[in-house]
C-alpha positions in Angstrom: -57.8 -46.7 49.9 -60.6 -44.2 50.6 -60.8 -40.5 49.9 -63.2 -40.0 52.1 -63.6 -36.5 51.9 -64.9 -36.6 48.1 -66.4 -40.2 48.8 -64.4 -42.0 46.3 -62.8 -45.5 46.8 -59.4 -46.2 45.1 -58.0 -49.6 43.3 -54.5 -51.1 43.3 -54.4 -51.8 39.8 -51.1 -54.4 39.3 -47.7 -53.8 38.7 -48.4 -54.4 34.6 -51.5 -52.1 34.5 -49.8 -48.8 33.6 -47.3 -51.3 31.3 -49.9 -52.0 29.3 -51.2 -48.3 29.0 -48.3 -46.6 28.3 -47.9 -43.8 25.4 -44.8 -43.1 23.1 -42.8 -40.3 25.0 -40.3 -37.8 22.9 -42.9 -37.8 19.9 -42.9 -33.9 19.6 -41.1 -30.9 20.0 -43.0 -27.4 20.1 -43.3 -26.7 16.6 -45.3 -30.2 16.2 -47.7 -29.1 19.1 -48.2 -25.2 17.7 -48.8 -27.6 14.8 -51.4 -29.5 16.5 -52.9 -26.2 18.0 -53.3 -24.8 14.8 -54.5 -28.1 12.8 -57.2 -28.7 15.6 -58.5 -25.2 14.5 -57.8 -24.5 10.9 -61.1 -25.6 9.5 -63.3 -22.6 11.2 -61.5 -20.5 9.0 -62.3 -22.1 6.1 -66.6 -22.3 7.4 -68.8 -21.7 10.2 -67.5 -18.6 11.6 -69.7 -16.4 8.5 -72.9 -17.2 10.3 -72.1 -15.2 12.9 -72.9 -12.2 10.4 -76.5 -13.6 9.9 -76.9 -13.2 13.6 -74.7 -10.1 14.8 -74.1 -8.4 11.1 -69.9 -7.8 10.7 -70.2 -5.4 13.4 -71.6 -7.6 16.2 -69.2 -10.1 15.0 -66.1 -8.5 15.4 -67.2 -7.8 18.4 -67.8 -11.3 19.1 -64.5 -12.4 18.3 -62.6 -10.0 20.0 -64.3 -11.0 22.9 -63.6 -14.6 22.2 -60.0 -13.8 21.5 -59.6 -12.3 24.5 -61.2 -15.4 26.6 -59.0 -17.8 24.5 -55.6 -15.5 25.0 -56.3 -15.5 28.8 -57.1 -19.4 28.8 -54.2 -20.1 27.0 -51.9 -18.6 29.2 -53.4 -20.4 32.4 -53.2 -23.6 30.5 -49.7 -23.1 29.3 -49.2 -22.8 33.3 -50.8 -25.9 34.1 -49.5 -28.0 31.5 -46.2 -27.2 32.8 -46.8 -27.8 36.4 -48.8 -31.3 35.5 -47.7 -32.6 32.2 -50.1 -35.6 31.9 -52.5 -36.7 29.1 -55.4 -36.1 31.2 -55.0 -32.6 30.4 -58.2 -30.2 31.1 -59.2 -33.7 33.5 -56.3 -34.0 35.3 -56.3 -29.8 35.8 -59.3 -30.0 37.4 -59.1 -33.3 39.6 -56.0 -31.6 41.2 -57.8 -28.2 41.7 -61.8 -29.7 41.5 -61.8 -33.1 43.1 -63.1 -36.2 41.2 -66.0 -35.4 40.6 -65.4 -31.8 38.6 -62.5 -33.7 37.1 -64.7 -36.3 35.6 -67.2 -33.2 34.6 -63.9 -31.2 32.9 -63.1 -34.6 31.3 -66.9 -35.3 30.2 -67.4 -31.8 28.5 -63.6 -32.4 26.9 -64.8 -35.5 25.6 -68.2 -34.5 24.2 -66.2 -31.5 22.3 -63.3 -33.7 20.9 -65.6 -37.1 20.4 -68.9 -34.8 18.4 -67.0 -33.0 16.6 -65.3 -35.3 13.9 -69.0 -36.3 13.1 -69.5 -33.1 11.9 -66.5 -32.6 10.5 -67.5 -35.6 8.4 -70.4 -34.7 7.8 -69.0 -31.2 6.2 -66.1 -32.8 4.6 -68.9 -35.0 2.8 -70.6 -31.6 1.8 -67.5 -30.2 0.2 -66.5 -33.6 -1.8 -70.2 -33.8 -3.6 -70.2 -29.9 -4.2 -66.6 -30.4 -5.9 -68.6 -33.4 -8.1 -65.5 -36.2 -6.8 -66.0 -39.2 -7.5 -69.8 -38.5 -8.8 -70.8 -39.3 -4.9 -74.5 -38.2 -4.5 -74.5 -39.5 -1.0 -71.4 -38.9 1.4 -71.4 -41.7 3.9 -68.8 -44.0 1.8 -66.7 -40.7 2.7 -67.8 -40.4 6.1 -66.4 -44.2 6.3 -63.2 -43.6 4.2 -62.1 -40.4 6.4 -62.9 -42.5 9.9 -60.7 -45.5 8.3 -57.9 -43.4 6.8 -57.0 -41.5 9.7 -57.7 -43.7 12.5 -55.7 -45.9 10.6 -52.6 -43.5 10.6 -53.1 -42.9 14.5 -52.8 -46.3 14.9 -49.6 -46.6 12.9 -48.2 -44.0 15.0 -48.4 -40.7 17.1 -45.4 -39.5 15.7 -46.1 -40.4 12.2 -49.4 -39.0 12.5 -48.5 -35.6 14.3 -45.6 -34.6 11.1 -48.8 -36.1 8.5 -51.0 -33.3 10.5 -48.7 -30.8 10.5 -47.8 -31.2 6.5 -51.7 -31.1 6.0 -51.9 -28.2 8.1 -49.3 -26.4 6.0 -51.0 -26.8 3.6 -54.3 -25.2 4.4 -52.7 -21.9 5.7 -50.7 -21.4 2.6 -54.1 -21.0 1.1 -55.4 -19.1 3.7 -52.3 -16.8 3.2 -53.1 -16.9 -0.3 -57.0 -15.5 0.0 -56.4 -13.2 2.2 -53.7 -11.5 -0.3 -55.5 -11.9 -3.7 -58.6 -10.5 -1.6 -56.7 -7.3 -0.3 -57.1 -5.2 -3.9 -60.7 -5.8 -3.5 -61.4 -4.8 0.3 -63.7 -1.6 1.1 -64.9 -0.4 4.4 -68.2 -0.1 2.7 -68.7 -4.0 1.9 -68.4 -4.7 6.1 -71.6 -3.3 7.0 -73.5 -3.6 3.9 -76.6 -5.7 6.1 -79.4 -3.2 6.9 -80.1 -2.2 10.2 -83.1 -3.9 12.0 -85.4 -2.6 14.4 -83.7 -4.8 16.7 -82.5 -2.5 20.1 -79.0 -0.8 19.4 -79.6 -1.4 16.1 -77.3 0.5 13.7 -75.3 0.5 10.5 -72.2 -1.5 12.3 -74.7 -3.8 15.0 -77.5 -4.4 12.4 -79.0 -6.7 15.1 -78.2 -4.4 17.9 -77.0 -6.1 21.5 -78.7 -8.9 21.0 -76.7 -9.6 18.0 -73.7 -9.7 19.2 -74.1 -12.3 22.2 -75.8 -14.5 19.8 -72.2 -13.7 17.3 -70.6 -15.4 19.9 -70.7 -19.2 19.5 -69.4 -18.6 15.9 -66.6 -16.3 17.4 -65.3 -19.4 18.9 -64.9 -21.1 15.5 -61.4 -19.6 14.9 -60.2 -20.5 18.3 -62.5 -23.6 19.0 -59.9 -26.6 20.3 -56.5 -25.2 20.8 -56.9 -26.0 24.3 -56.3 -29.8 23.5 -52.6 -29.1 22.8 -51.7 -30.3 26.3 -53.8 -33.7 25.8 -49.8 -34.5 24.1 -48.0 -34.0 27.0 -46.9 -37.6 27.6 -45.5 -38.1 24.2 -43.6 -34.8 24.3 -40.0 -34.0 24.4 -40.2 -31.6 27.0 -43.8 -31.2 28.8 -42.8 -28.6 30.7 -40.9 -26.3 28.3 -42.6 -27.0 25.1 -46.1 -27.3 26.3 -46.0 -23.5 27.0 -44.1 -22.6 23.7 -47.0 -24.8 21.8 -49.4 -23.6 22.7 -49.1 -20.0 22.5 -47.3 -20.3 19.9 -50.4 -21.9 18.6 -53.0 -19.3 19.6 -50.7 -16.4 18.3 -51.2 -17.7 14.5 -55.2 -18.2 15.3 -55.4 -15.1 16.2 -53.3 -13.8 13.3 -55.7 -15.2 11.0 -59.0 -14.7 12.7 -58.5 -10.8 12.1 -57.0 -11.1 9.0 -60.4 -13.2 7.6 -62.3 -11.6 9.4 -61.3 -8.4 7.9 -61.0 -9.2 4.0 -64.0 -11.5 3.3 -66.7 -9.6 3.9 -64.6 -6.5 3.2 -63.8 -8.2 0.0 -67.4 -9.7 -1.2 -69.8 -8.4 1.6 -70.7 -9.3 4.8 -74.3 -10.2 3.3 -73.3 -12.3 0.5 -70.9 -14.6 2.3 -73.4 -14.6 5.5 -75.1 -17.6 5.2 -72.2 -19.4 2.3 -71.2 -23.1 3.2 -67.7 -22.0 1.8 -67.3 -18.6 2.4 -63.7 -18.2 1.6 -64.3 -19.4 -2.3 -67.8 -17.9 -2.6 -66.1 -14.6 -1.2 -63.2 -15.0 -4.6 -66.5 -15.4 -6.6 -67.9 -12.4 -6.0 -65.0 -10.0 -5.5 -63.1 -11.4 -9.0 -65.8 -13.5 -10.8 -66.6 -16.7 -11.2 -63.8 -17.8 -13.6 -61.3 -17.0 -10.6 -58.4 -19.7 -10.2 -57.9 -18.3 -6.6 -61.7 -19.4 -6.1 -60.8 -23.2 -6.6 -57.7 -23.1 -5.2 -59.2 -21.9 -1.9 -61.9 -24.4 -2.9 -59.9 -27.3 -3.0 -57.6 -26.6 -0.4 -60.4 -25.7 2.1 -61.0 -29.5 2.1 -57.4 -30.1 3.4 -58.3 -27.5 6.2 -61.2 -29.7 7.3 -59.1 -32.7 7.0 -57.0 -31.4 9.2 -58.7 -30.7 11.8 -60.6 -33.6 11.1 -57.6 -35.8 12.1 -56.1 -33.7 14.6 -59.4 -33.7 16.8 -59.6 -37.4 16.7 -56.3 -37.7 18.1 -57.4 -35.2 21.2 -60.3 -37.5 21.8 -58.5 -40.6 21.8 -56.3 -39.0 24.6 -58.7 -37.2 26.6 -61.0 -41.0 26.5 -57.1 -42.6 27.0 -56.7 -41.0 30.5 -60.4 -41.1 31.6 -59.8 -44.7 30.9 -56.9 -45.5 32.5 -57.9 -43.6 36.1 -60.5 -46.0 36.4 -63.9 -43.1 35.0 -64.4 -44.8 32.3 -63.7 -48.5 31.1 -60.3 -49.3 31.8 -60.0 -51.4 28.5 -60.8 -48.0 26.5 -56.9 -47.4 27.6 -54.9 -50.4 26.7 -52.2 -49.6 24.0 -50.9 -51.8 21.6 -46.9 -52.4 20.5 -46.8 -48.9 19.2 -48.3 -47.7 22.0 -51.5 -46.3 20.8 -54.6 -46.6 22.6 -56.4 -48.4 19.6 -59.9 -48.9 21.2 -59.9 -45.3 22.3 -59.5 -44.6 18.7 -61.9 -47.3 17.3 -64.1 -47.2 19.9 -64.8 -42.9 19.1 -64.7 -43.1 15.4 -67.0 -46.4 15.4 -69.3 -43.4 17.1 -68.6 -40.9 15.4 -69.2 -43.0 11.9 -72.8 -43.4 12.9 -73.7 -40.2 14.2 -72.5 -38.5 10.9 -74.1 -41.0 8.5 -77.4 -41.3 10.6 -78.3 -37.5 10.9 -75.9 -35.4 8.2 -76.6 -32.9 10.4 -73.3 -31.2 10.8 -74.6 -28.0 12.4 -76.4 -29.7 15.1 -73.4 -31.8 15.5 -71.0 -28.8 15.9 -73.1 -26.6 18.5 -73.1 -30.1 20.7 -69.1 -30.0 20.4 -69.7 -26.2 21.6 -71.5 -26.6 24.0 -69.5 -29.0 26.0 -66.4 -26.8 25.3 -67.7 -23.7 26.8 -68.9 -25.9 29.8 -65.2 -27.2 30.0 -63.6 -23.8 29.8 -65.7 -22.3 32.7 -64.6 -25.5 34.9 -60.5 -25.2 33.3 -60.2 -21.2 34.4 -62.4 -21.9 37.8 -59.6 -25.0 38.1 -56.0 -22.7 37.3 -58.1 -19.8 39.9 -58.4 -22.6 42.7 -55.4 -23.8 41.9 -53.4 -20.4 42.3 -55.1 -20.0 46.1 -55.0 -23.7 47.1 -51.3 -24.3 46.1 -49.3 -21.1 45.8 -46.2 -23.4 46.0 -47.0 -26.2 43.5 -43.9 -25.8 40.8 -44.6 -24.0 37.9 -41.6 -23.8 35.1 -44.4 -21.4 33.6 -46.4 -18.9 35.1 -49.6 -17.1 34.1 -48.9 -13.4 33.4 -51.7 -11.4 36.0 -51.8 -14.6 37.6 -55.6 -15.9 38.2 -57.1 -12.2 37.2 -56.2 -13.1 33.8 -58.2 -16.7 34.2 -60.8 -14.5 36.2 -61.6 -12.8 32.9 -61.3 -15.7 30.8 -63.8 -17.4 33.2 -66.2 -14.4 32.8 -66.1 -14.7 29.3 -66.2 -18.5 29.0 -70.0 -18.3 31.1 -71.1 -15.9 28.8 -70.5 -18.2 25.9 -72.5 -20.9 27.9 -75.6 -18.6 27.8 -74.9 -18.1 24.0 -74.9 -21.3 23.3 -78.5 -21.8 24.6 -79.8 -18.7 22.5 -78.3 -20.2 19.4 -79.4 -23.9 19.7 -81.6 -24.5 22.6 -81.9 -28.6 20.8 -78.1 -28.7 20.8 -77.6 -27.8 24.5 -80.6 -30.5 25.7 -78.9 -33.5 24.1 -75.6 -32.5 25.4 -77.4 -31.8 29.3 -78.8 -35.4 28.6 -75.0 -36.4 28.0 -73.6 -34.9 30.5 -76.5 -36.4 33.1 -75.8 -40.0 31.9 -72.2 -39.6 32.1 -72.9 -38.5 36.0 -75.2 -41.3 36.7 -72.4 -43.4 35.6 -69.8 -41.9 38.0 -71.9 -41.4 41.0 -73.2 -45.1 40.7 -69.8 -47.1 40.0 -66.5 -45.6 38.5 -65.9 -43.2 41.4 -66.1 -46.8 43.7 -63.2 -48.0 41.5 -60.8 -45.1 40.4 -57.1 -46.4 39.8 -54.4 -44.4 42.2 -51.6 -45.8 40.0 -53.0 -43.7 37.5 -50.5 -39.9 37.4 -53.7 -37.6 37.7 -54.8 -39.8 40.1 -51.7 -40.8 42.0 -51.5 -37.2 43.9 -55.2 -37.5 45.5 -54.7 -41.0 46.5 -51.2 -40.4 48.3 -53.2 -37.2 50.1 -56.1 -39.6 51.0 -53.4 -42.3 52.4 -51.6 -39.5 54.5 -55.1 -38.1 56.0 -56.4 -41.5 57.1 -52.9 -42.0 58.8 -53.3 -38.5 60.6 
């Protein structure tokens, strides 16, 4: 069967093939996927959003993040809309093969997958950072807990999805009772003054609140994305929902609402609390931030301390399961390997868990570079929200009558903006790691090579984000 339009050939694949690749439906409601959302998320709250001050100053960065908040809120919604109308674990792929074609599905899915696949090295890889600064287990070299956090948690997601998402969800619970707990015990010691305590520059527009004028505040916005960075892999759970198509919607937004939440509320009282320049360049902001606003004998410092390792754990775990989902459907549509997407008897992909953290093991433990890790992860992201908002825009003109239990509100101008937005943070992302974005270009280039050359000769139309395309391509060749 040939799409011949889009030059793609199609596979029958056996009447056991999607048998043997099936996921455990019913596994969550929509407070386990806000859950998810927010667990995904959680740890660039704890870290990594505080550089942004070294580049933009608090000004530039708020600026930044409202910006960012405003391309994630639009997003969201058209996400939320086509999670409904095609609940499928492809996701972000499956999106954009309906609206894109296969080949800007298999980008979408590429730039999903070097997000969700990089960025538990560097979670690692900070996780690491935080367990030898606490002095556990006298470690003076992380990789035995680079190995110990692939092989815990890969081992739960193979026990289970739905053990794993309520495991995630207690972790995540966790985390933002601390965060709750800062950001009170730092409210007696906020002033206005401590925001825009960096001295201007010469830099153009440069003034008390943009210290690094304009300049400062495009290159703010990569670490504007850190409280928002991977809530859009919520919908990568549709097939082991309850409800796709009702709770998708509610997770999600659900899931955003409580990012955004806390994004302005740290945003607000750690550097209004300490400083924005002595919390600017911090590998743990939050606790340094206690430190200097009530001391260094503070408890709240080491509560925050501690507990901001259960914040990267949990996003730790949660973003392995989104790239064991995102590799699962890629897989089973015939992109990738179609053995990366057999499950096992409690229906788990297991190799597109093993296979990933077998990855993303080595990349931690052979660079322990978690910051070039982490603008690789970014840099895919912002390619795959350009091609997610072009996809809900095409999607809107191309089928105005597709069912949709949820609908955007303004419709494709409010993906219009988000797309704006999301090329913007493309640009960024250059300015900030020009080394980071050439080893993800080099990704992305092999990945192509390996579509152009042989997967798209041998896509799967039993496969649901594939299944659509295939039936179109059967009823053209007949007209």
């Amino acid at each position: 069967m040939a799409d011949a339009p889009r030059s793609v050939d199609y596979e029958r694949a056996g009447s056991d093939y999607l048998d043997k690749r099936r996921l455990k439906g019913g596994a969550a409601g929509w407070v386990l996927l806000a859950g998810l959302g927010v667990s995904y998320v959680i740890s660039g709250d704890f870290a990594g959003w505080n550089f942004g001050l070294a580049e933009g100053g608090w000004g530039g960065l708020l600026l930044a993040t409202a910006l960012m908040a405003a391309m994630y809120t639009c997003m969201v919604f058209g996400l939320a809309e086509m999670a409904s109308a095609l609940p499928v674990a492809g996701a972000g792929y499956g999106f954009a093969r309906r609206a894109l074609g296969p080949l800007g599905g298999f980008a979408t899915g590429t730039a999903i997958l070097v997000e969700y696949a990089i960025a538990p090295a560097a979670i690692a890889v900070f996780i690491g950072g935080y367990v030898e600064s606490l002095g556990l287990f006298g470690l003076t070299n992380s990789w035995p807990v680079y190995l110990a956090c692939f092989a815990i948690f890969i081992g739960v997601h193979l026990w289970g999805v739905g053990e794993a998402l309520r495991l995630m969800f207690a972790i995540t619970a966790v985390a933002v009772v601390a965060l709750v707990a800062f950001v009170v015990g730092m409210i007696p010691h906020f002033s206005p003054a401590k925001l825009v305590d960096i001295p201007a520059t010469e830099a153009f527009g440069a003034s008390e609140f943009l210290p690094f004028g304009y300049a400062g505040v495009l290159a703010s916005l990569v670490y504007g994305i850190w409280f928002f960075l991977a809530v859009e892999g919520v919908p990568l759970a549709a097939e082991e929902a309850r409800d796709p198509r009702r709770d998708m919607p509610r997770g999600i937004i659900a899931a955003v609402s409580v990012l955004l939440v806390f994004a302005a509320a740290i945003l607000l009282v750690a550097p209004g609390g300490s400083g924005s320049a002595a919390i600017a360049e911090a590998d743990n902001p939050l606790p340094e931030a206690v430190r200097v606003a009530a001391g260094e004998g503070s408890v709240l410092a080491e509560v925050v301390n501690y507990v901001g390792l259960a914040g990267l754990v949990a996003s730790f775990f949660s973003i392995i399961y989104a790239s064991s989902r995102q590799l699962f459907a890629l897989s089973r549509a015939g992109y990738l390997p179609r053995v990366l997407s057999v499950t096992g008897t409690r229906r788990t992909p297991y190799l597109a868990l093993l296979v990933p953290g077998a990855i993303g093991f080595v990349l931690a433990a052979a660079t322990g570079d978690g910051a070039l890790l982490i603008n690789i992860a970014v840099f895919g992201a912002t390619v795959s929200y350009v091609l997610l908002n072009l996809s809900h825009i095409v999607l809107r003109l191309r089928e105005p009558g597709l069912d949709r239990p949820y609908r955007t509100p303004g419709g494709a101008i409010t993906t219009g903006i988000a797309l704006v937005l999301a090329l913007a943070a493309v640009v960024a992302t250059f300015i900030v790691d020009m080394l980071a974005a050439a080893i993800t270009a080099a990704l992305f280039l092999v990945a192509l090579g390996y579509f152009w050359f042989y997967s798209r000769h041998h896509l799967v139309a039993d496969a649901p984000e594939e299944e659509f395309a295939a039936l179109q391509a059967a009823e053209s060749e007949l007209g």
